[in-house]
BATIGU-361435 format. One record per atom (N, C-alpha, C): residue number from 0; x, y, z; atom name. Coordinates in steps of 0.05 Angstrom, whole numbers, plus 5000, padded with zeros to 4 digits. Layout:
+-----+------+-------+------+----+
|   i | east | north |   up | at |
+-----+------+-------+------+----+
| NUM |    X |     Y |    Z | CA |
...
+-----+------+-------+------+----+
end
This chain:
+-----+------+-------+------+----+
|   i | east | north |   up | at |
+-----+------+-------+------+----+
|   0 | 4121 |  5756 | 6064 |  N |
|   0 | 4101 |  5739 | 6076 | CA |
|   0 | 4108 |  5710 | 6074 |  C |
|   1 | 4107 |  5692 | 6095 |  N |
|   1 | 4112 |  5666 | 6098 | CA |
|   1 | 4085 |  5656 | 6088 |  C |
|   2 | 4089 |  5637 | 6067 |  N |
|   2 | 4069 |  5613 | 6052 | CA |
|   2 | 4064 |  5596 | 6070 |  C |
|   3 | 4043 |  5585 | 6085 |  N |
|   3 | 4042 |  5559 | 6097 | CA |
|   3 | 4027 |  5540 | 6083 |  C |
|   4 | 4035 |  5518 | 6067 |  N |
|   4 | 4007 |  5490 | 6056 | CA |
|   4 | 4015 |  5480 | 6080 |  C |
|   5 | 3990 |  5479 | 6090 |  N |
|   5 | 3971 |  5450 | 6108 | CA |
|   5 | 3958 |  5436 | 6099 |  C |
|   6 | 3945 |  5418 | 6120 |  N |
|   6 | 3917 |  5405 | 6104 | CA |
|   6 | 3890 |  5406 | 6116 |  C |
|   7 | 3882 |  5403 | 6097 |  N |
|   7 | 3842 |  5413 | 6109 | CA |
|   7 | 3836 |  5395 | 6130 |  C |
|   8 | 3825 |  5403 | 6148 |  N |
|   8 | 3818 |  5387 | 6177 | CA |
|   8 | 3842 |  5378 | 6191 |  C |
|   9 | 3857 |  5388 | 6186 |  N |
|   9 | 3891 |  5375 | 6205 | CA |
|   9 | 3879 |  5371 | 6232 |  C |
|  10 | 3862 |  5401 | 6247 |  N |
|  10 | 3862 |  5406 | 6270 | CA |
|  10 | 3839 |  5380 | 6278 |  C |
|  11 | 3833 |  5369 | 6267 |  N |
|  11 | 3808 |  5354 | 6270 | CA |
|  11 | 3823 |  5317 | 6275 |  C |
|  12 | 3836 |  5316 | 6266 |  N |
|  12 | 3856 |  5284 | 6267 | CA |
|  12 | 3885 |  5277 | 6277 |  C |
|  13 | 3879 |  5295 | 6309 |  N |
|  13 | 3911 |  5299 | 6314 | CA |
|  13 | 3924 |  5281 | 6311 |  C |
|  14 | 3910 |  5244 | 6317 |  N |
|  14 | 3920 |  5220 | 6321 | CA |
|  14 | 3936 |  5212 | 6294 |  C |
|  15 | 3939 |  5222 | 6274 |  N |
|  15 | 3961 |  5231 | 6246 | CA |
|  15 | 3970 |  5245 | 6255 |  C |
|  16 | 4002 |  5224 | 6250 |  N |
|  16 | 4031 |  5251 | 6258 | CA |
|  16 | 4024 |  5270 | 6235 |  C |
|  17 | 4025 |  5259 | 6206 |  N |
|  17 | 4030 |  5289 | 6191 | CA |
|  17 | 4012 |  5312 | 6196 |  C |
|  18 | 3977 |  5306 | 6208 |  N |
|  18 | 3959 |  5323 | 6218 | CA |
|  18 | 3968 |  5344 | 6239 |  C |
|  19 | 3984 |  5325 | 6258 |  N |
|  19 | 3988 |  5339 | 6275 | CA |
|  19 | 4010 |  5356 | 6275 |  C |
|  20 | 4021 |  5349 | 6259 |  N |
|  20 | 4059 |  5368 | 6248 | CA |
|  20 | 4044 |  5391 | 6232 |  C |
|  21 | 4023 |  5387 | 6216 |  N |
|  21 | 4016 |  5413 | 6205 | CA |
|  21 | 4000 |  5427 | 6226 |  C |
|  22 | 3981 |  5424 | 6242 |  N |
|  22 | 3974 |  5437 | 6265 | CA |
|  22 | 3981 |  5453 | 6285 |  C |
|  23 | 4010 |  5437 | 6294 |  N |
|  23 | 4023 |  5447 | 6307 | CA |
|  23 | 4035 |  5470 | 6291 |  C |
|  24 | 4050 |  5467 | 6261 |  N |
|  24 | 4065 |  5487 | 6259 | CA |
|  24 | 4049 |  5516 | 6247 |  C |
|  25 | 4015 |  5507 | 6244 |  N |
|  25 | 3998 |  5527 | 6247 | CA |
|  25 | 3999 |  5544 | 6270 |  C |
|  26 | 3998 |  5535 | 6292 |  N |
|  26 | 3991 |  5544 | 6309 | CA |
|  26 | 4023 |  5559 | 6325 |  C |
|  27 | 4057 |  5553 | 6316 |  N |
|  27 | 4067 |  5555 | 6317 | CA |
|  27 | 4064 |  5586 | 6302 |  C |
|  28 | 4062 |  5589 | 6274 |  N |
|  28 | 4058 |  5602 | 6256 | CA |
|  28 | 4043 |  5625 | 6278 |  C |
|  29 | 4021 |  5624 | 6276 |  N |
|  29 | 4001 |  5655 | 6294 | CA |
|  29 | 4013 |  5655 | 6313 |  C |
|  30 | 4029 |  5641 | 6334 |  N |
|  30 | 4033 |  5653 | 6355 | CA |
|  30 | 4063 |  5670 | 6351 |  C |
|  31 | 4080 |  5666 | 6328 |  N |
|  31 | 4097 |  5679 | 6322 | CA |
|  31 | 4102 |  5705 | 6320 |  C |
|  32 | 4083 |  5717 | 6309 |  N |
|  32 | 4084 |  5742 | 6299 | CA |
|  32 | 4095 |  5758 | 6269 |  C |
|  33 | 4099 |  5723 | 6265 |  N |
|  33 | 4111 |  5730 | 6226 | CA |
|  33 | 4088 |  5739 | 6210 |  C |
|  34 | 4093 |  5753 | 6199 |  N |
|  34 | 4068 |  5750 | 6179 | CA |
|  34 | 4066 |  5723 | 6152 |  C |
|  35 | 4049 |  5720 | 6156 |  N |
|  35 | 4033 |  5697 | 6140 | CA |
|  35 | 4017 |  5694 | 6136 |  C |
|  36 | 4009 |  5665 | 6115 |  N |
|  36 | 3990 |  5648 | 6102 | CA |
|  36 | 3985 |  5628 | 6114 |  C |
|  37 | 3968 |  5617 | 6115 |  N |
|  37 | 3963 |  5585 | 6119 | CA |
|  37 | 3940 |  5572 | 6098 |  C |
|  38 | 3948 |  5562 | 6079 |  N |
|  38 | 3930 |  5553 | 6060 | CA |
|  38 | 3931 |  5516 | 6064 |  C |
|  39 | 3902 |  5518 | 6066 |  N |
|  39 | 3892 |  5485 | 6078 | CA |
|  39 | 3887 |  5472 | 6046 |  C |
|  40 | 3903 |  5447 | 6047 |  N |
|  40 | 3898 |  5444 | 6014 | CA |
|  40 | 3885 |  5418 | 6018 |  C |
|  41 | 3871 |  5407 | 6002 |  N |
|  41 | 3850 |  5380 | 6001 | CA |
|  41 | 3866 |  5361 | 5987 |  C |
|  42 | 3863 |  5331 | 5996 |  N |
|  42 | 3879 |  5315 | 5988 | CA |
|  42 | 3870 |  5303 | 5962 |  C |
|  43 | 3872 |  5318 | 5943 |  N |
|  43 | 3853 |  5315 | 5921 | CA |
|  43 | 3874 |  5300 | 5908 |  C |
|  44 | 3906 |  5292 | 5907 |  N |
|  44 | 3918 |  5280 | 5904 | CA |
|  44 | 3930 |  5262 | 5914 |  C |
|  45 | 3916 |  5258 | 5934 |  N |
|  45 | 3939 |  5238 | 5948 | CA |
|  45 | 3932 |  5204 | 5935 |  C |
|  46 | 3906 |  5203 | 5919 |  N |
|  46 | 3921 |  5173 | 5914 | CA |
|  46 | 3928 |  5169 | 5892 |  C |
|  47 | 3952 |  5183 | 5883 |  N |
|  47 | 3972 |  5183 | 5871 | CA |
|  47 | 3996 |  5166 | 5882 |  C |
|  48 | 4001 |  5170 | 5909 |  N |
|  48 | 4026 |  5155 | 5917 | CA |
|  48 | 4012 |  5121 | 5922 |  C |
|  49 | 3991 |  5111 | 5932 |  N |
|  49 | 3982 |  5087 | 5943 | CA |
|  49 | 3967 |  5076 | 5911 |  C |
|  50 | 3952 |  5089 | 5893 |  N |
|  50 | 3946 |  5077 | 5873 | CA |
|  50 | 3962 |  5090 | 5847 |  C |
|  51 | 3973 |  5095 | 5846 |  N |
|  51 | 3991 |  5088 | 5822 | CA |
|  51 | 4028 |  5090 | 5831 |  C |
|  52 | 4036 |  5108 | 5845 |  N |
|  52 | 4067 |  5108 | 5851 | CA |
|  52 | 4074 |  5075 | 5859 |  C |
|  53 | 4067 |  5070 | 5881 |  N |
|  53 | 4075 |  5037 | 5886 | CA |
|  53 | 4074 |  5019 | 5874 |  C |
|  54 | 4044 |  5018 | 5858 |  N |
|  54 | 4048 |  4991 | 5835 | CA |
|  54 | 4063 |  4997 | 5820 |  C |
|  55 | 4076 |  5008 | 5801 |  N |
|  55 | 4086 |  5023 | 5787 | CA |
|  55 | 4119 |  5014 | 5801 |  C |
|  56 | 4127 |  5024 | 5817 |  N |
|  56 | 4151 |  5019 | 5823 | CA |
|  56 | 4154 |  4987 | 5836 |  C |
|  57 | 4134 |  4968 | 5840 |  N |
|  57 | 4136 |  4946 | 5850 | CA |
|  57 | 4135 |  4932 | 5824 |  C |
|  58 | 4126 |  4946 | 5793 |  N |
|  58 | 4126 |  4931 | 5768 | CA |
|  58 | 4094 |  4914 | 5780 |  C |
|  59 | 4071 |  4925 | 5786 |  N |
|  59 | 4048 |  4915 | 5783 | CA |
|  59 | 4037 |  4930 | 5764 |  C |
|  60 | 4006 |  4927 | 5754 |  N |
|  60 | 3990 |  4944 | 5740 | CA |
|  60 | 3976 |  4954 | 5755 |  C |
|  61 | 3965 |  4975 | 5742 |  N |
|  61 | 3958 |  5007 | 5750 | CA |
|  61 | 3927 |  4996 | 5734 |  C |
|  62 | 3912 |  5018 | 5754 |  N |
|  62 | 3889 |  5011 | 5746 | CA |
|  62 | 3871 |  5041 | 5746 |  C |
|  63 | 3861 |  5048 | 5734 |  N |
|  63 | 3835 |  5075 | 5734 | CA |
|  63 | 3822 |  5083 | 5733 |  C |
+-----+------+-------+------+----+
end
């Protein structure tokens, strides 16, 4: 079985390339005929890269 992570509401914000790269390769995915997953994951981490990865590598402080 093929694993797919997406992200929750992809189909909802095509105007995001990465929304729409996961959308598409959803929809790529069912019309295949592979068998699969598609697990929609929440961006429960994403500000990880904008509030702490950048300052951090720019040598600013981090804040929480």
């Amino acid at each position: 079985k093929f694993v797919f992570f997406s992200i929750h509401n992809c189909d909802k914000h095509p105007e995001v390339p990465l929304m729409e790269i996961k959308y598409c390769t959803e929809k790529f995915l069912q019309d295949s005929g592979i068998n699969h997953i598609i697990i929609r994951l929440c961006g429960f981490m994403q500000g990880l890269i904008g509030q702490y990865a950048v300052p951090i590598l720019e040598e600013k402080s981090v804040w929480g």
